[in-house]
PQR file of N, CA, C, O and H, with PARSE charges and radii, in Angstrom:
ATOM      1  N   UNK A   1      40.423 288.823 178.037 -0.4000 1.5000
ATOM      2  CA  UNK A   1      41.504 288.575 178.972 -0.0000 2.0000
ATOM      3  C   UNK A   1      42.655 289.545 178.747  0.5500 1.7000
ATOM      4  O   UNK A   1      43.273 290.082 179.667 -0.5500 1.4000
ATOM      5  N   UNK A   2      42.911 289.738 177.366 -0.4000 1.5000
ATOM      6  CA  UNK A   2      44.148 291.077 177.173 -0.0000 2.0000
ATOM      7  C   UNK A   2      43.728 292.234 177.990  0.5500 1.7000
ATOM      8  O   UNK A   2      44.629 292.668 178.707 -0.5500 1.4000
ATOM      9  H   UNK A   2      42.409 289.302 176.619  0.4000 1.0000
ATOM     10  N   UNK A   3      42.516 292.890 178.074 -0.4000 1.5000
ATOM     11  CA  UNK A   3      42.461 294.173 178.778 -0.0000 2.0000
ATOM     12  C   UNK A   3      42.481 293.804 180.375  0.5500 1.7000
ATOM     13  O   UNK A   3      43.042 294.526 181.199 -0.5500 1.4000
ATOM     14  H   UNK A   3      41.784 292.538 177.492  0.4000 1.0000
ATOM     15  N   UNK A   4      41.996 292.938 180.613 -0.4000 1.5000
ATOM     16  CA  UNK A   4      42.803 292.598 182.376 -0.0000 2.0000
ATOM     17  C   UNK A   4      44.371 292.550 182.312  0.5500 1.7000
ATOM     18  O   UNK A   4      45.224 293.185 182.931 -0.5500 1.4000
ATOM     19  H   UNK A   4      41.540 292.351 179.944  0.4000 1.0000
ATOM     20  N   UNK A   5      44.435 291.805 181.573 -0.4000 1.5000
ATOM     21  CA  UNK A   5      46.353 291.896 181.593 -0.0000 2.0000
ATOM     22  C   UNK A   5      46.983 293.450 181.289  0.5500 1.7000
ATOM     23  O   UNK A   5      48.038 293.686 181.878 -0.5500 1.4000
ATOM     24  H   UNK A   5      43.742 291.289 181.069  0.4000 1.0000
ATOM     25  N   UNK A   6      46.458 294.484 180.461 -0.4000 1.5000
ATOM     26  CA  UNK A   6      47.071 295.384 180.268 -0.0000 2.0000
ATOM     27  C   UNK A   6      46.571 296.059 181.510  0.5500 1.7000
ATOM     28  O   UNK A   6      47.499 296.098 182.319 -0.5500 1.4000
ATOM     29  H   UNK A   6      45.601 294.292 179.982  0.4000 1.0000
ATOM     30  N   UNK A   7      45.299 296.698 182.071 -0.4000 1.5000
ATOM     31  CA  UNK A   7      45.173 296.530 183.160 -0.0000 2.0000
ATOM     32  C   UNK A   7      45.946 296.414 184.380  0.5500 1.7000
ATOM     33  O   UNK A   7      46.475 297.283 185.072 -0.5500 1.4000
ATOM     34  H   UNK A   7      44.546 296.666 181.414  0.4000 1.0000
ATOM     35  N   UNK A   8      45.887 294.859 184.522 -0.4000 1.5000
ATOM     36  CA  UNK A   8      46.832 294.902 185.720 -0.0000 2.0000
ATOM     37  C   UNK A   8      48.475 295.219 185.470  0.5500 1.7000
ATOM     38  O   UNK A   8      49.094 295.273 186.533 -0.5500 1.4000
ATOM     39  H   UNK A   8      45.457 294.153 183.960  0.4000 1.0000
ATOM     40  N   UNK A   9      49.229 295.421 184.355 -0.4000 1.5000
ATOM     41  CA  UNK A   9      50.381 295.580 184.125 -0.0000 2.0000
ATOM     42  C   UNK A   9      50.433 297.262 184.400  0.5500 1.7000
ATOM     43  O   UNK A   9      51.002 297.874 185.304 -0.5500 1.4000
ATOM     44  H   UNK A   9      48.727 295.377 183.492  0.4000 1.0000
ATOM     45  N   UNK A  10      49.634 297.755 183.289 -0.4000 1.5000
ATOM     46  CA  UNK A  10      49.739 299.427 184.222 -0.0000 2.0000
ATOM     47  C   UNK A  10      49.144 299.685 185.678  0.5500 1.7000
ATOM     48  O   UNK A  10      49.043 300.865 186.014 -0.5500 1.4000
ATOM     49  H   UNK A  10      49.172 297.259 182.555  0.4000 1.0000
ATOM     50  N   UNK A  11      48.856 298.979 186.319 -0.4000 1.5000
ATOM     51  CA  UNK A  11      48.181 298.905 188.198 -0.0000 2.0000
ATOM     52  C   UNK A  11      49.536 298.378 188.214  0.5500 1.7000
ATOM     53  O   UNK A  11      50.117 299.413 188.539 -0.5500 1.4000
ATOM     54  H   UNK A  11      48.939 298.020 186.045  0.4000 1.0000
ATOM     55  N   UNK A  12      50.503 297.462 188.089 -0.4000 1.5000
ATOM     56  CA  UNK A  12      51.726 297.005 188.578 -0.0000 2.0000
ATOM     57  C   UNK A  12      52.580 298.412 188.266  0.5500 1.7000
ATOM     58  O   UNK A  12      53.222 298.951 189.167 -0.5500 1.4000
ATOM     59  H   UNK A  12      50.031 296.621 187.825  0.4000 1.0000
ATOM     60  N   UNK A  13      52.536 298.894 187.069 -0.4000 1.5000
ATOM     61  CA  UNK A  13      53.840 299.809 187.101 -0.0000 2.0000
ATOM     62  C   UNK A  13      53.741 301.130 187.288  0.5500 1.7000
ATOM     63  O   UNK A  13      54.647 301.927 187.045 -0.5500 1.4000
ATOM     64  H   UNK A  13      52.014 298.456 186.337  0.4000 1.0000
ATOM     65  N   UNK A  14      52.802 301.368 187.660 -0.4000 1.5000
ATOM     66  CA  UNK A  14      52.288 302.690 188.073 -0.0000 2.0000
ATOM     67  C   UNK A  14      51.858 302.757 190.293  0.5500 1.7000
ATOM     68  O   UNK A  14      52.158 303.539 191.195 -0.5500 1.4000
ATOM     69  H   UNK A  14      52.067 300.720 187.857  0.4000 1.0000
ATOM     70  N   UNK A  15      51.133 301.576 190.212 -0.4000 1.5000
ATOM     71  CA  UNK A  15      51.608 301.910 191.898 -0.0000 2.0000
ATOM     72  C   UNK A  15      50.983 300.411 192.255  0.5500 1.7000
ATOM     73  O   UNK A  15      49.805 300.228 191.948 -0.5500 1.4000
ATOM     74  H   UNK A  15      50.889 300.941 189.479  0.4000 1.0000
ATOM     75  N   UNK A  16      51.667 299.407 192.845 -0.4000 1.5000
ATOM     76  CA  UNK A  16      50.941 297.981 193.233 -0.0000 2.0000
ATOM     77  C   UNK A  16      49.494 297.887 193.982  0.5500 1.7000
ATOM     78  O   UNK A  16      48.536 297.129 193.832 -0.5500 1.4000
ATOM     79  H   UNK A  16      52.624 299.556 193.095  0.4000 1.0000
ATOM     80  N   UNK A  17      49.789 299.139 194.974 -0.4000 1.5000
ATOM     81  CA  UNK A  17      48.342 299.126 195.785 -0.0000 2.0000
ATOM     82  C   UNK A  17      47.252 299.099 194.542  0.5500 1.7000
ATOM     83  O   UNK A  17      46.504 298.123 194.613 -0.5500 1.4000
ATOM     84  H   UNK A  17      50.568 299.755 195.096  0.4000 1.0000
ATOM     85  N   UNK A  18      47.053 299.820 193.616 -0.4000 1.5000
ATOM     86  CA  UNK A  18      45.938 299.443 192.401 -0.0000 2.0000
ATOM     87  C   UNK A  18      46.179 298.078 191.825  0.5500 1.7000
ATOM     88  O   UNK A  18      45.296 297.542 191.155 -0.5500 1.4000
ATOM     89  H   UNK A  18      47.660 300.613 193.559  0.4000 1.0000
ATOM     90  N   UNK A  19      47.639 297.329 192.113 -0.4000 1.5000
ATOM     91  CA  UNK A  19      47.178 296.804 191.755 -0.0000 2.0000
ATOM     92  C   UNK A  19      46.463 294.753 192.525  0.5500 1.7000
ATOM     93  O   UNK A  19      46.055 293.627 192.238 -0.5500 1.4000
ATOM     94  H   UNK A  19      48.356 297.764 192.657  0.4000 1.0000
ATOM     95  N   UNK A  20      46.901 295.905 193.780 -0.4000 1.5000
ATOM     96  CA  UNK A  20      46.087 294.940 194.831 -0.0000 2.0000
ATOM     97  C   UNK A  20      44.773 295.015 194.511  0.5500 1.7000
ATOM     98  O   UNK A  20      44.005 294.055 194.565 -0.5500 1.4000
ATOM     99  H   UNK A  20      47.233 296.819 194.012  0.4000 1.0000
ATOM    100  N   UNK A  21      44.527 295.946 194.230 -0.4000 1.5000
ATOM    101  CA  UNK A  21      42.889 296.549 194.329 -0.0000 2.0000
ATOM    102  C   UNK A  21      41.700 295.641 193.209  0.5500 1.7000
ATOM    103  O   UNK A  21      40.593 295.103 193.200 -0.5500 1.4000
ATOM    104  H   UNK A  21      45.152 296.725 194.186  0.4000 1.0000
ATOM    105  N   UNK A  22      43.059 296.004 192.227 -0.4000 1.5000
ATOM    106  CA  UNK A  22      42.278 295.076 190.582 -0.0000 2.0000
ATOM    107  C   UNK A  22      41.908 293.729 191.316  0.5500 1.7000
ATOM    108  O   UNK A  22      40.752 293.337 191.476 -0.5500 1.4000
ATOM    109  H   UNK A  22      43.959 296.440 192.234  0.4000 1.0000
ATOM    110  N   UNK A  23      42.983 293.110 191.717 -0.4000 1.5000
ATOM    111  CA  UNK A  23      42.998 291.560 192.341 -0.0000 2.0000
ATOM    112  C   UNK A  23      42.131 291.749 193.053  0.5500 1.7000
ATOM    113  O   UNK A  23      41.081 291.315 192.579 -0.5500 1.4000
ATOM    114  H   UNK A  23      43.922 293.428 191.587  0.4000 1.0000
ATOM    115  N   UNK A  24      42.017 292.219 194.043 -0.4000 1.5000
ATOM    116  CA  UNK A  24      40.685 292.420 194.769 -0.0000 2.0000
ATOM    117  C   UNK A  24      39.402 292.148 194.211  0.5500 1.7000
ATOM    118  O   UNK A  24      38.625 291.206 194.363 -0.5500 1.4000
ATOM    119  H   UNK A  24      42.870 292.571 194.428  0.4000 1.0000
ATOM    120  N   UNK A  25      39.353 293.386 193.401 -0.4000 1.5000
ATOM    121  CA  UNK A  25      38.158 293.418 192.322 -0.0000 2.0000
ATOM    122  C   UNK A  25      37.716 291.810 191.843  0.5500 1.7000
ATOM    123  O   UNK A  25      36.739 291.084 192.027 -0.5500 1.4000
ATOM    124  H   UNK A  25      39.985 294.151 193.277  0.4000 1.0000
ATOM    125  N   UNK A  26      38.708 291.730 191.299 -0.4000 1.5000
ATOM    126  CA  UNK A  26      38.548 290.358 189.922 -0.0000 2.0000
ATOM    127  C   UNK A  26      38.012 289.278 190.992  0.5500 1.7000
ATOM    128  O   UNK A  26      37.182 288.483 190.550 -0.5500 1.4000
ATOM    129  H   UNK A  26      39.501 292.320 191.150  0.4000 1.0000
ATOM    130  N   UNK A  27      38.431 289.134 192.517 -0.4000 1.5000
ATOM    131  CA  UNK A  27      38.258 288.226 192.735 -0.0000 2.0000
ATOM    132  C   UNK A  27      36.602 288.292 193.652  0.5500 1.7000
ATOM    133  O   UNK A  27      35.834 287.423 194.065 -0.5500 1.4000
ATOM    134  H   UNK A  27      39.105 289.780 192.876  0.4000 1.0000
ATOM    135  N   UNK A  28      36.602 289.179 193.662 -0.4000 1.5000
ATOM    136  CA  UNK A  28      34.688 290.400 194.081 -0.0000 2.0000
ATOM    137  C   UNK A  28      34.497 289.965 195.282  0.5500 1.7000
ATOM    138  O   UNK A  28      33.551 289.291 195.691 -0.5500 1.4000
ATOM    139  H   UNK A  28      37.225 289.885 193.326  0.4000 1.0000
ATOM    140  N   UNK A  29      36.222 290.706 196.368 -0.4000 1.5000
ATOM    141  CA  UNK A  29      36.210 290.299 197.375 -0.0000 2.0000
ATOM    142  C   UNK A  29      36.202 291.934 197.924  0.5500 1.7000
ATOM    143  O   UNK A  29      36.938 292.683 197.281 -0.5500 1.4000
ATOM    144  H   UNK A  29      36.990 291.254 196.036  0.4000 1.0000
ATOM    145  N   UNK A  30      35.452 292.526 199.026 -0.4000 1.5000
ATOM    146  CA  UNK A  30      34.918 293.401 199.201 -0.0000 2.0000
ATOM    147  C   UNK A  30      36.206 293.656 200.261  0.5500 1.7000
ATOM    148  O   UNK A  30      36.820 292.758 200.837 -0.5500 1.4000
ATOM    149  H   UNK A  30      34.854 291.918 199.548  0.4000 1.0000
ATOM    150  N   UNK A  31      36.520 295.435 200.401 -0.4000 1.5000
ATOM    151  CA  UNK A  31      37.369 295.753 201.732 -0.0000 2.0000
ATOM    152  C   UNK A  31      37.303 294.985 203.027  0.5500 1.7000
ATOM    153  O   UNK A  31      38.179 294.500 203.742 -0.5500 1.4000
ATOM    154  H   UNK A  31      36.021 296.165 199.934  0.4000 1.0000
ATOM    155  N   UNK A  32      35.822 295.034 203.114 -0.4000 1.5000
ATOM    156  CA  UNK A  32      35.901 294.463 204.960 -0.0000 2.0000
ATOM    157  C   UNK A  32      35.842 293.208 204.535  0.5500 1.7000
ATOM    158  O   UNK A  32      36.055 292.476 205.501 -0.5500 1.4000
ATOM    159  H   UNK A  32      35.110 295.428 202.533  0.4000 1.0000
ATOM    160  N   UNK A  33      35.684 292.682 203.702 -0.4000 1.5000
ATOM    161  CA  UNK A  33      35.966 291.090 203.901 -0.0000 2.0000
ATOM    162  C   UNK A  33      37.441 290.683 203.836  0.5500 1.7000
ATOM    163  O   UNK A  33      37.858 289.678 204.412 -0.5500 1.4000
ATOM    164  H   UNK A  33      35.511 293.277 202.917  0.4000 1.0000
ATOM    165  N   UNK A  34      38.206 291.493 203.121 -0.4000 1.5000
ATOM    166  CA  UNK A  34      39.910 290.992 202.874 -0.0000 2.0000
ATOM    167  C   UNK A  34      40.601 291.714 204.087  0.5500 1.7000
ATOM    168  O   UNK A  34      41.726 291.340 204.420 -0.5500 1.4000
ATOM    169  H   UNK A  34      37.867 292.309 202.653  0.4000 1.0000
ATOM    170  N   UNK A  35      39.912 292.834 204.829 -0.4000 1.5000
ATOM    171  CA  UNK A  35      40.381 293.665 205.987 -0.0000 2.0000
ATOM    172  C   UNK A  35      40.339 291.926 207.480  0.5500 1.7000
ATOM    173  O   UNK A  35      41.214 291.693 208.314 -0.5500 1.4000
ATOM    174  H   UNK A  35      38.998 293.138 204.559  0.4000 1.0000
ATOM    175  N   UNK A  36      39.159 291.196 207.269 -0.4000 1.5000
ATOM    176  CA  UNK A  36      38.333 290.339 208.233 -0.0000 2.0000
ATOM    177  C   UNK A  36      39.466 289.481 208.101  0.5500 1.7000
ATOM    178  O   UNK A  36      39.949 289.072 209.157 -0.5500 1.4000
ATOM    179  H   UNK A  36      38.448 291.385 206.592  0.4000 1.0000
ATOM    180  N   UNK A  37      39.978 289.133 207.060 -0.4000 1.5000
ATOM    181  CA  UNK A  37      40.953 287.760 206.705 -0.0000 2.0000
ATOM    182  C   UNK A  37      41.813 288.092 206.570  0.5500 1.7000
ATOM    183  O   UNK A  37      42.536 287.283 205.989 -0.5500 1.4000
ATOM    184  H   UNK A  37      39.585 289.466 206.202  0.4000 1.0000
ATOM    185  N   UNK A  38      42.542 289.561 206.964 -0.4000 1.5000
ATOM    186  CA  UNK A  38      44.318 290.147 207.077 -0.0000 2.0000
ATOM    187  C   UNK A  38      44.358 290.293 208.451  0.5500 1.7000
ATOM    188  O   UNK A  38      45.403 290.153 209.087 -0.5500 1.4000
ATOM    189  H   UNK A  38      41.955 290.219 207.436  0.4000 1.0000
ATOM    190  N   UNK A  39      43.137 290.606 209.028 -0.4000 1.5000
ATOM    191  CA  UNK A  39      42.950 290.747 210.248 -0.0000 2.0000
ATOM    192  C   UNK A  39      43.121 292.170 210.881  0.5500 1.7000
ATOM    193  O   UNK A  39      43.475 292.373 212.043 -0.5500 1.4000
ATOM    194  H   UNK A  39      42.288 290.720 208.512  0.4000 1.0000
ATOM    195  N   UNK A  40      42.860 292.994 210.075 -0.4000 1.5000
ATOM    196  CA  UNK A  40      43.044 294.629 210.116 -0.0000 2.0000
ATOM    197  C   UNK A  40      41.946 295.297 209.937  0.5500 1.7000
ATOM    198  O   UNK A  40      41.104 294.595 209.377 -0.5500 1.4000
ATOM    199  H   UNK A  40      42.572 292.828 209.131  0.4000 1.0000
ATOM    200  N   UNK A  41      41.573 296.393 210.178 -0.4000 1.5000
ATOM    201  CA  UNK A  41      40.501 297.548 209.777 -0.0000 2.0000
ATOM    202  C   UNK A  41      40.420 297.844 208.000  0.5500 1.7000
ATOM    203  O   UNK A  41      41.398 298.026 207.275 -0.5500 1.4000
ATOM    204  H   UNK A  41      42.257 296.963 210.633  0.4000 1.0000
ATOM    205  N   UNK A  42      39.046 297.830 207.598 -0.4000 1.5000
ATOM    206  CA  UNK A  42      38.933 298.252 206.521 -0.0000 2.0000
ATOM    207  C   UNK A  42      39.749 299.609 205.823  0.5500 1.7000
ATOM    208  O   UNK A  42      40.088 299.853 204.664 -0.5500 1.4000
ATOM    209  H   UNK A  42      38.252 297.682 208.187  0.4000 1.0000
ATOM    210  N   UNK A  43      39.865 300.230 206.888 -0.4000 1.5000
ATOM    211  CA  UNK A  43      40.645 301.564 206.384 -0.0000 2.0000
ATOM    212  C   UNK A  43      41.948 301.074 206.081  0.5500 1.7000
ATOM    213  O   UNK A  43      42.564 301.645 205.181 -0.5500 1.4000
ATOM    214  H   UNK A  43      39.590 300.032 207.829  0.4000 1.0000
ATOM    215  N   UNK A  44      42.427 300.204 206.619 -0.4000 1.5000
ATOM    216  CA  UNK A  44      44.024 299.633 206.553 -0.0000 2.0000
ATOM    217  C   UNK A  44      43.611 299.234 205.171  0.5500 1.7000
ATOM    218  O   UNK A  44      44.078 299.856 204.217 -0.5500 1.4000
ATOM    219  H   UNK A  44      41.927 299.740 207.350  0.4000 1.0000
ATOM    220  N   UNK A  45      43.002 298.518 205.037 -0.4000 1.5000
ATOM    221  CA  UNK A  45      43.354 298.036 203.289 -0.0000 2.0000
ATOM    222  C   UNK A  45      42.820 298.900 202.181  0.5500 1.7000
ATOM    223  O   UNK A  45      42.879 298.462 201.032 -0.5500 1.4000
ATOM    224  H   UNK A  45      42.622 298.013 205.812  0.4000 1.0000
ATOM    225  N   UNK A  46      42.273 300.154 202.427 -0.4000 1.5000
ATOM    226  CA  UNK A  46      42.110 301.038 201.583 -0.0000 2.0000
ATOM    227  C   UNK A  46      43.640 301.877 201.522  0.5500 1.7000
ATOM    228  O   UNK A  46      44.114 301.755 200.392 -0.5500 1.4000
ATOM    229  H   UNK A  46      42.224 300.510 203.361  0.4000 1.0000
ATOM    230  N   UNK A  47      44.160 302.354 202.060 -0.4000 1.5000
ATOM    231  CA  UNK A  47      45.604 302.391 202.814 -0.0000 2.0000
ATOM    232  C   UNK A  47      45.904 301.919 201.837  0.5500 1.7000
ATOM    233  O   UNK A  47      45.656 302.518 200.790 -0.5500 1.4000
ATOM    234  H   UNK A  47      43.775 302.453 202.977  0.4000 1.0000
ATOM    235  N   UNK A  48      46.644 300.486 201.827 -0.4000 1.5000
ATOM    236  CA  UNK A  48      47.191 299.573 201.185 -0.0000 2.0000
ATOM    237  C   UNK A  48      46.948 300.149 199.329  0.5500 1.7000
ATOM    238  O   UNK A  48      47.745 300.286 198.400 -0.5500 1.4000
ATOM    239  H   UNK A  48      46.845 300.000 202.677  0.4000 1.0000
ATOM    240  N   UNK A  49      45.813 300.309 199.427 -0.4000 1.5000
ATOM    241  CA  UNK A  49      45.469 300.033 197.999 -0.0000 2.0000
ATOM    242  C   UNK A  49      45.931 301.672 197.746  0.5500 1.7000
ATOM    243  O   UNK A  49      45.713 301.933 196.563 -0.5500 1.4000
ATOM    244  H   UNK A  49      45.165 300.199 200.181  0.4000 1.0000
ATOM    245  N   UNK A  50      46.342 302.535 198.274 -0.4000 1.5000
ATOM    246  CA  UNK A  50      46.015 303.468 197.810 -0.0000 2.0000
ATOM    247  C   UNK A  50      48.227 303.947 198.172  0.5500 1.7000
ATOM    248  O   UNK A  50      48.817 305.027 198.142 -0.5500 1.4000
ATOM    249  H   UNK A  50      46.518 302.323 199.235  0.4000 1.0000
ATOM    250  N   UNK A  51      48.567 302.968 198.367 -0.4000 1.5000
ATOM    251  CA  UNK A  51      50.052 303.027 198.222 -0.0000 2.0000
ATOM    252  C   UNK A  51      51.146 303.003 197.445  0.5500 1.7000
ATOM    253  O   UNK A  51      51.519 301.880 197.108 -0.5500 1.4000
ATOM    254  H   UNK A  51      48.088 302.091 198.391  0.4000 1.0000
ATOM    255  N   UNK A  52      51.859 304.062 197.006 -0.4000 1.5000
ATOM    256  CA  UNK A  52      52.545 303.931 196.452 -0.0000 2.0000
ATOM    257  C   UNK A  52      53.837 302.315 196.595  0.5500 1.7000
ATOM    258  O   UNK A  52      54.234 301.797 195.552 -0.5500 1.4000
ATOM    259  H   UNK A  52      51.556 304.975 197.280  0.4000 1.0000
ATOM    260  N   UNK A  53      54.198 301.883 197.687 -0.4000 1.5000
ATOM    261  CA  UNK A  53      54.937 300.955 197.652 -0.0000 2.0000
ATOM    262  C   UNK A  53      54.307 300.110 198.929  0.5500 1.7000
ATOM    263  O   UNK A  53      53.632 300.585 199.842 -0.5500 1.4000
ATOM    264  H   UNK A  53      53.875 302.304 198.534  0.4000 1.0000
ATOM    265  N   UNK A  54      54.771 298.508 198.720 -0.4000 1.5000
ATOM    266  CA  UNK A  54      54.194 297.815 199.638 -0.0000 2.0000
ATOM    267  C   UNK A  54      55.238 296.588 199.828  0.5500 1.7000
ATOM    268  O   UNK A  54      55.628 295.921 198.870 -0.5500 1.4000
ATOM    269  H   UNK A  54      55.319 298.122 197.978  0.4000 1.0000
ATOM    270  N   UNK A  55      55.606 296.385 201.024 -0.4000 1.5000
ATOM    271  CA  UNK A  55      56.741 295.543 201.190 -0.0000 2.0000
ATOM    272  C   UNK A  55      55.972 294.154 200.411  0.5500 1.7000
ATOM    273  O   UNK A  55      54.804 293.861 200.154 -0.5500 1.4000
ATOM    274  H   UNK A  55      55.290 296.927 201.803  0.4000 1.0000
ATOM    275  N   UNK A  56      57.318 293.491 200.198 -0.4000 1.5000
ATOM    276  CA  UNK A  56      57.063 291.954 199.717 -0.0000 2.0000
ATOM    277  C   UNK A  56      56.247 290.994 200.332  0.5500 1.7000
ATOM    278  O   UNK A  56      55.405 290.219 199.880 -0.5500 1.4000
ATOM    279  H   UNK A  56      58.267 293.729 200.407  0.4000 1.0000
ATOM    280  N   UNK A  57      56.629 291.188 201.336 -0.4000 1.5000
ATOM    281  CA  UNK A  57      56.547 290.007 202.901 -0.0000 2.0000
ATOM    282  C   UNK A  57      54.336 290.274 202.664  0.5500 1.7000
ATOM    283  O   UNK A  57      53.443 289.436 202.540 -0.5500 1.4000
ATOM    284  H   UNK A  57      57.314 291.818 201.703  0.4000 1.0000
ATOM    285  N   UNK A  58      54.305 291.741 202.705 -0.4000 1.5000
ATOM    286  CA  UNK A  58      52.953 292.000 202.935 -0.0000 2.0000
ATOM    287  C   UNK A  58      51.974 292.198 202.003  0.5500 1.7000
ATOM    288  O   UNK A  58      50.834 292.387 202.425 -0.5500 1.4000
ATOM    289  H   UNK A  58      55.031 292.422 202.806  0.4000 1.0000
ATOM    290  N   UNK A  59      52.226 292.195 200.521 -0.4000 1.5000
ATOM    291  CA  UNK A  59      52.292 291.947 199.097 -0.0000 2.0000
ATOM    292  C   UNK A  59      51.794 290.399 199.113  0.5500 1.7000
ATOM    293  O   UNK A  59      50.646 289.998 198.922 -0.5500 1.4000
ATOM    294  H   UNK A  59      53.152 292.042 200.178  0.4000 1.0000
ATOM    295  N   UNK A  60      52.664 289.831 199.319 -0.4000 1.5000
ATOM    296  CA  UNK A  60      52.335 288.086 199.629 -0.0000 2.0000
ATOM    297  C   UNK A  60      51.040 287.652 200.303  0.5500 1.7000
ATOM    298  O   UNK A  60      50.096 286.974 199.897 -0.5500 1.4000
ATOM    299  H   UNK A  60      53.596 290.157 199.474  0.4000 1.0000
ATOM    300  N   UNK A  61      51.313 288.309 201.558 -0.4000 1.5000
ATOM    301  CA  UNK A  61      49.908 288.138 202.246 -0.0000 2.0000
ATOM    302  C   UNK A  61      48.842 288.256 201.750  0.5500 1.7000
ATOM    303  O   UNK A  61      48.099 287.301 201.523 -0.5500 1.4000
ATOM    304  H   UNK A  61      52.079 288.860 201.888  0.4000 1.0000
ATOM    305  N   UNK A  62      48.578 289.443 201.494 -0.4000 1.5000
ATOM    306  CA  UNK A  62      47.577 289.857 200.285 -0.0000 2.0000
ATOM    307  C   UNK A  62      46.949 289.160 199.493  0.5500 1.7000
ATOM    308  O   UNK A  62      45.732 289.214 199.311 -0.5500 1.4000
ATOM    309  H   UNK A  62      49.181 290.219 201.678  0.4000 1.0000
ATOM    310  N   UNK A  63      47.720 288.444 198.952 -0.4000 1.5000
ATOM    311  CA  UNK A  63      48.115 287.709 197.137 -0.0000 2.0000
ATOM    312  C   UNK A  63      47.410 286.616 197.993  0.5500 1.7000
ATOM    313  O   UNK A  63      46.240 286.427 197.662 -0.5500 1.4000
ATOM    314  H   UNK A  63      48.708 288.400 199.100  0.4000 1.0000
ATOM    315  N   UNK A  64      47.940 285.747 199.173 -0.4000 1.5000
ATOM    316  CA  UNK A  64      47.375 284.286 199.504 -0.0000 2.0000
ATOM    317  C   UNK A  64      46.012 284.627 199.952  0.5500 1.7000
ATOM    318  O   UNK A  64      45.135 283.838 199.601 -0.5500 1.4000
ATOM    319  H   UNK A  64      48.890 285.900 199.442  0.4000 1.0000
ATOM    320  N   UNK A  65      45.602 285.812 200.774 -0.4000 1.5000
ATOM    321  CA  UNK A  65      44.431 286.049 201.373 -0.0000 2.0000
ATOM    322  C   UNK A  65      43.483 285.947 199.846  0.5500 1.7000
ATOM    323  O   UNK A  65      42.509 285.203 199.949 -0.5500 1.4000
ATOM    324  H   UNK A  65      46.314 286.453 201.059  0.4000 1.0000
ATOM    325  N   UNK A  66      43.637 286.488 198.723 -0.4000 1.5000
ATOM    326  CA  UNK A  66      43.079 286.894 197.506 -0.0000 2.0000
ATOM    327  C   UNK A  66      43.556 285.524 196.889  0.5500 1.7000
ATOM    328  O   UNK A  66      43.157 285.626 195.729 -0.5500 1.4000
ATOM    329  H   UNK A  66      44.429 287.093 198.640  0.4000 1.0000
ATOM    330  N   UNK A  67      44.222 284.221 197.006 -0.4000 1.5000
ATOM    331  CA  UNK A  67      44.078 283.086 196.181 -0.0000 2.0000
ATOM    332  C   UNK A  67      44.385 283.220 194.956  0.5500 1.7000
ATOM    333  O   UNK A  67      43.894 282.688 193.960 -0.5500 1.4000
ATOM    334  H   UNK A  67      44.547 284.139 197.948  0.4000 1.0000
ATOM    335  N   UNK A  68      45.186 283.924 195.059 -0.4000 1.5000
ATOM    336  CA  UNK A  68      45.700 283.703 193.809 -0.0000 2.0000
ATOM    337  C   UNK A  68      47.332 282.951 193.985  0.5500 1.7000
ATOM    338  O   UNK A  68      47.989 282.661 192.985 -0.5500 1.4000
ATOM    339  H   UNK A  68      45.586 284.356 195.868  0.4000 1.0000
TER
END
């Protein structure tokens, strides 16, 4: 469990979209399936993941779509 936490702490402070991505991962929820349930194109959430900054509001979304 420590190397997920260090992990996701350098994906948090280095750029959030990775560390949407980890969450993603961990939760072995595939692009077009979290694209299907944001309601956007798969490319949009590669996008996302591949962002340096990501508003709060849409950060959140994310986070509830991914259950955590």
């Amino acid at each position: 469990m420590t190397a997920i936490k260090n992990k996701m702490q350098n994906a948090a402070d280095n750029q959030p979209g990775e560390l949407l991505k980890l969450l993603r991962k961990l939760r072995g929820i595939k692009q077009d399936v979290a694209a299907r349930k944001l309601g956007v194109k798969q490319q949009a959430v590669s996008k996302l993941e591949n962002c340096k900054a990501i508003s709060g509001k849409k950060f959140n979304e994310i986070i509830t779509v991914f259950n955590f």
